[in-house]
C-alpha positions in Angstrom: 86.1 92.6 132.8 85.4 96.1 133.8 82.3 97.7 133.4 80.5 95.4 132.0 83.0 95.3 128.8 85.9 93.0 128.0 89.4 93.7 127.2 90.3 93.0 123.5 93.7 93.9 124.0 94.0 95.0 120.2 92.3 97.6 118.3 89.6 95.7 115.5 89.3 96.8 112.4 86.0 96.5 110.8 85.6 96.8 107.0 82.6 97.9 105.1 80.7 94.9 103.8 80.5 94.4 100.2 77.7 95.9 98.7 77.3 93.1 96.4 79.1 89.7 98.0 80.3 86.9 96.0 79.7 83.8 95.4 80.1 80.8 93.0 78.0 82.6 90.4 80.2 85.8 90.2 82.7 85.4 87.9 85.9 87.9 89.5 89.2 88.8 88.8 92.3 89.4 90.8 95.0 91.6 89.6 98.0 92.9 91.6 100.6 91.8 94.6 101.3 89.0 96.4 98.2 89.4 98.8 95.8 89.7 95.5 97.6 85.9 95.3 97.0 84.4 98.7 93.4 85.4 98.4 92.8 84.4 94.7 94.5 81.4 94.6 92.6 80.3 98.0 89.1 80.4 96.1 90.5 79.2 93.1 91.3 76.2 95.0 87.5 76.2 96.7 86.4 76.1 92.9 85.3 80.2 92.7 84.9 81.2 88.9 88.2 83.5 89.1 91.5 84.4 87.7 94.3 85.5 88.9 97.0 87.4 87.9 97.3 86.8 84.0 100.4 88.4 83.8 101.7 87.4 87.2 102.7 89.0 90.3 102.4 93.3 90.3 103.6 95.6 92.2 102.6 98.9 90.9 99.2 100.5 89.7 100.7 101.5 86.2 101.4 97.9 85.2 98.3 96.4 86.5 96.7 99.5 84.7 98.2 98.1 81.6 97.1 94.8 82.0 93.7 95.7 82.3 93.6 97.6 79.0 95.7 95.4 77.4 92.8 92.9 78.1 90.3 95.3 77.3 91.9 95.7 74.1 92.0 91.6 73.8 95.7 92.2 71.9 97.4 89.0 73.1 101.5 89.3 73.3 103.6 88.9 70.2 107.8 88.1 70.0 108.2 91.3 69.7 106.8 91.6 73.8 109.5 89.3 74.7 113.5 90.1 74.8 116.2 87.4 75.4 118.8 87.7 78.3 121.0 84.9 79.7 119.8 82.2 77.3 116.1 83.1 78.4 113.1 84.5 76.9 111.0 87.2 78.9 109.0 89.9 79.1 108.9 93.1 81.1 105.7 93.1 81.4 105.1 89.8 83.1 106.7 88.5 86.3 109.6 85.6 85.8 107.2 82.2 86.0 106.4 83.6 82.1 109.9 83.0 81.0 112.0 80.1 79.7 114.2 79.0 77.0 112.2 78.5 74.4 110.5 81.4 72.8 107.3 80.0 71.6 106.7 78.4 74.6 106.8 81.4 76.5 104.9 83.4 74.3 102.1 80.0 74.3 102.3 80.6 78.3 101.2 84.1 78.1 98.7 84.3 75.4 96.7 81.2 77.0 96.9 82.8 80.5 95.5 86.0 78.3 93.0 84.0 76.4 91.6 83.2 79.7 91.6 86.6 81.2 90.4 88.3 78.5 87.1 86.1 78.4 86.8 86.7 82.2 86.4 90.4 81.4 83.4 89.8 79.6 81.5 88.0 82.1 83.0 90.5 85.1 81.5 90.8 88.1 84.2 91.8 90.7 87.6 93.4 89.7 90.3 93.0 93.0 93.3 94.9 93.1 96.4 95.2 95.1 99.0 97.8 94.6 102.5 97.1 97.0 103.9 100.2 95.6 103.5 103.5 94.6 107.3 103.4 92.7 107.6 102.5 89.2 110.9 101.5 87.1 111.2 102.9 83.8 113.4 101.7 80.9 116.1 104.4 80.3 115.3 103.8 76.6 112.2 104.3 76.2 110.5 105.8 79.6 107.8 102.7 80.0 107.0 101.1 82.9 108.2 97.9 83.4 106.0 95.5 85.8 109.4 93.1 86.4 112.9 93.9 85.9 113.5 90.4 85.6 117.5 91.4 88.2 118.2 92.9 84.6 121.3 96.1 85.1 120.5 98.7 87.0 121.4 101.1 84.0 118.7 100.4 82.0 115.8 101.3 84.2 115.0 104.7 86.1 112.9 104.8 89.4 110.1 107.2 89.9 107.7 107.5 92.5 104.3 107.8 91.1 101.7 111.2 92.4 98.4 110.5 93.5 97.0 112.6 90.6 98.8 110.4 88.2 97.6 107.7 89.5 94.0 108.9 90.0 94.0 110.0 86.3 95.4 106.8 84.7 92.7 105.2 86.1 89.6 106.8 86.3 89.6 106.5 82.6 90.4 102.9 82.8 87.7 102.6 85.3 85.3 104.5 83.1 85.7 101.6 80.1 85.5 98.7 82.5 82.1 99.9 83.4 81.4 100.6 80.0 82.0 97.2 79.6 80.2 96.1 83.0 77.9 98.3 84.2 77.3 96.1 86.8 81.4 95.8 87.8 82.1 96.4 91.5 85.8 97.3 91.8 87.9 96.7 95.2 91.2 98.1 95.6 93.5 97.4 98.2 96.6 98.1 99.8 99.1 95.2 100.2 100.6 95.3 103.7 103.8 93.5 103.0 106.7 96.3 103.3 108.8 97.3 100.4 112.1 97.8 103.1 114.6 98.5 100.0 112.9 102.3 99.8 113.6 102.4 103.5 111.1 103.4 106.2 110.1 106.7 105.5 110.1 105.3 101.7 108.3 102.7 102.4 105.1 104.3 104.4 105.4 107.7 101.6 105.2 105.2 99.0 101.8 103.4 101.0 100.1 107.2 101.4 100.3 108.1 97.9 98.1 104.4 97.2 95.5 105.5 99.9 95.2 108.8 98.8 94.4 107.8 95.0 92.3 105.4 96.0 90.3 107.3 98.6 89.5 109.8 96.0 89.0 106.9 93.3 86.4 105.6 95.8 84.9 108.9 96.6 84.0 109.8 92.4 82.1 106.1 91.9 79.8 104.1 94.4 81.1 101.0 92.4 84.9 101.7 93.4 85.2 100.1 97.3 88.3 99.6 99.6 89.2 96.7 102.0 91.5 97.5 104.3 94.0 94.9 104.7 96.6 97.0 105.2 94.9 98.6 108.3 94.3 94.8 109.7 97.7 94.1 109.6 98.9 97.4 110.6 96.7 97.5 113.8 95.2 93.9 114.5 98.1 92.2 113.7 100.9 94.5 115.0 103.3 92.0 116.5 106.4 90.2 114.9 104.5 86.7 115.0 102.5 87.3 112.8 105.5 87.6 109.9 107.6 85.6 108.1 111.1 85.0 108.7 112.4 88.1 106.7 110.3 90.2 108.8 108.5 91.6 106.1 106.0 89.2 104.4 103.0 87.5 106.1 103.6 84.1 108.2 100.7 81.7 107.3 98.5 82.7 110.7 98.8 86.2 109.3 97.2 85.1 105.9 95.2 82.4 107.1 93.6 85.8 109.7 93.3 87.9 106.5 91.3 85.1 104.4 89.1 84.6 107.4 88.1 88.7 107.3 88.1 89.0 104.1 85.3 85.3 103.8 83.3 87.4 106.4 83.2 90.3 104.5 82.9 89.3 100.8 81.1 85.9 100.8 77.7 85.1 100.8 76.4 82.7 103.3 75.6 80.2 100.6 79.2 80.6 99.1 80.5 80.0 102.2 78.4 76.7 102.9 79.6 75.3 99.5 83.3 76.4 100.8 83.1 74.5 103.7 82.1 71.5 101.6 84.5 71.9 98.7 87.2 72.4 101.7 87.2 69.2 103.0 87.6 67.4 99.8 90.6 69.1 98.9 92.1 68.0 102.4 91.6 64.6 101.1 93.2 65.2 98.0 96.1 66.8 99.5 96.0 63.8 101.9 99.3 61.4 101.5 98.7 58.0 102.2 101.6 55.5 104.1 100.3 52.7 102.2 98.5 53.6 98.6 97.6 50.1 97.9 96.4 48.8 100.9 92.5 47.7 101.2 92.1 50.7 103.5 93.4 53.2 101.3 91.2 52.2 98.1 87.9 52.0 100.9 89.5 55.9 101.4 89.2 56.9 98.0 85.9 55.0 96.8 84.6 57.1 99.5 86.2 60.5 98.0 84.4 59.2 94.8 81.1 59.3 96.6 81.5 62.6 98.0 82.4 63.9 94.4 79.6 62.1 92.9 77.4 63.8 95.5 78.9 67.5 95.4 78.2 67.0 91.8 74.5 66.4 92.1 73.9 68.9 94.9 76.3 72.0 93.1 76.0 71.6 89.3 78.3 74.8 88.4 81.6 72.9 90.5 84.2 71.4 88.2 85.1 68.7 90.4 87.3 67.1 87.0 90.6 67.3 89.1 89.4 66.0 92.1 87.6 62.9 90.3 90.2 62.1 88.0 92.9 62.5 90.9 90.8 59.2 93.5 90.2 57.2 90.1 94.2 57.3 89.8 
């Protein structure tokens, strides 16, 4: 202690609160890099009415821009979006879990993640979006930006490192259809504070300032357009080795675990948050892995997850609890 105030030791970030949080009646969508991921995937798994990543992991704003109006646009993907390279089927606009062997199977794969997206962007009420980098790769043929290049030769793409006002003008008239769409439509972008270490550096944090400088002015032109500032957490909370992975680079599972926890304070209601808590423990159960699956005390375990099911049910009538039911009565 020293005058009366305590020694944090670290420098706390504190983000503006939504305007509008969200809850389980606020159908959102989450578009972008790997921390768009951790944090969509986590309330998909407490039963949020989201979707994430359509088209897979993104890096850069141009082809999560071109998701978006490809959605907009509801044109699903045809064979001639796909190309075939080492006895697979992909596409450069997707990341590699949309690829495979057989063509109409991959094409299936996308246009039913599509289907899905597209009828989320009717019913919109928050659009969150990370960009990782401000560096695009272009097909030498053709000049369009690629969103994967699949480990594909080097000779048939071109790097560039996007402006802020190319950025800012891609989409503020993406922006201005979504809200013609949604009117309502609060927008959150982010920047995702996993390093891209192949630009170096100096290439690395260049590439960073250009995405805060877009989206600054992005937020400054439209009260619906926020930030949230996981970057800065990272960068100034969490500024210690420990909190990283192996490779130095990503996030360890404290780090996202921290980031979750800031973000639930931030963006979730209080009654979302209660339901969370409750939806929480059941999938603890589920993940649960029992020594003995047929013993009398295992069956007493999951007549009891029934219950609780049963009884979620009943209290929250908008929680599809199918998985979880079907999963005890196995």
């Amino acid at each position: 202690m020293s005058n009366g105030k305590t020694f944090l030791f670290r420098t706390v970030v504190v983000p503006d609160p939504f305007p509008r949080r969200f809850s389980y009646d606020t159908p959102a969508l989450f578009l972008g890099s790997c921390f768009t991921a951790s944090i969509g995937q986590w309330l998909e798994r407490l039963k949020f009415p989201v979707e994430v990543n359509p088209s897979g992991v993104l890096y850069n704003p141009f082809s999560v821009l071109q998701t978006l109006a490809r959605l907009l646009e509801s044109r699903p993907y045809g064979p001639e979006d796909l190309i075939r390279e080492g006895g697979k089927w992909l596409s450069l606009m997707h990341d590699t879990s949309f690829s495979g062997s057989d063509r109409d199977k991959v094409l299936q794969m996308i246009n039913e993640s599509f289907r899905k997206a597209a009828e989320q962007l009717q019913k919109l009420d928050f659009l969150f979006l990370t960009f990782g980098t401000a560096r695009v790769y272009l097909r030498a043929e053709d000049g369009s930006v690629v969103a994967n290049c699949h480990k594909l030769p080097a000779e048939r793409f071109r790097r560039k490192l996007l402006s802020p006002g190319e950025i800012m003008e891609a989409w503020r008239e993406l922006l201005s259809r979504l809200f013609r769409l949604r009117p309502q439509l609060q927008v959150f972008f982010t920047v995702s504070p996993i390093r891209h270490w192949k630009d170096g550096a100096v290439g690395n944090q260049l590439s960073k300032s250009v995405l805060h400088v877009a989206i600054h002015q992005l937020e400054e032109e439209d009260e619906r357009v926020h930030y949230f500032p996981a970057y800065e957490i990272v960068m100034d909370e969490l500024r210690d080795y420990r909190f990283y992975a192996a490779d130095m680079l990503h996030l360890s599972e404290t780090a996202i675990k921290y980031l979750r926890e800031r973000f639930r304070e931030t963006a979730i209601d209080p009654f979302g948050w209660k339901v969370m808590q409750e939806v929480e423990k059941l999938r603890k159960a589920l993940e649960h892995l029992p020594r003995h699956p047929d013993s009398p005390e295992h069956k007493a375990f999951r007549e009891t997850q029934r219950k609780k099911i049963q009884r979620l049910e009943e209290k929250y009538p908008f929680l599809d609890l199918a998985e979880e039911r079907k999963f005890f009565e196995k």
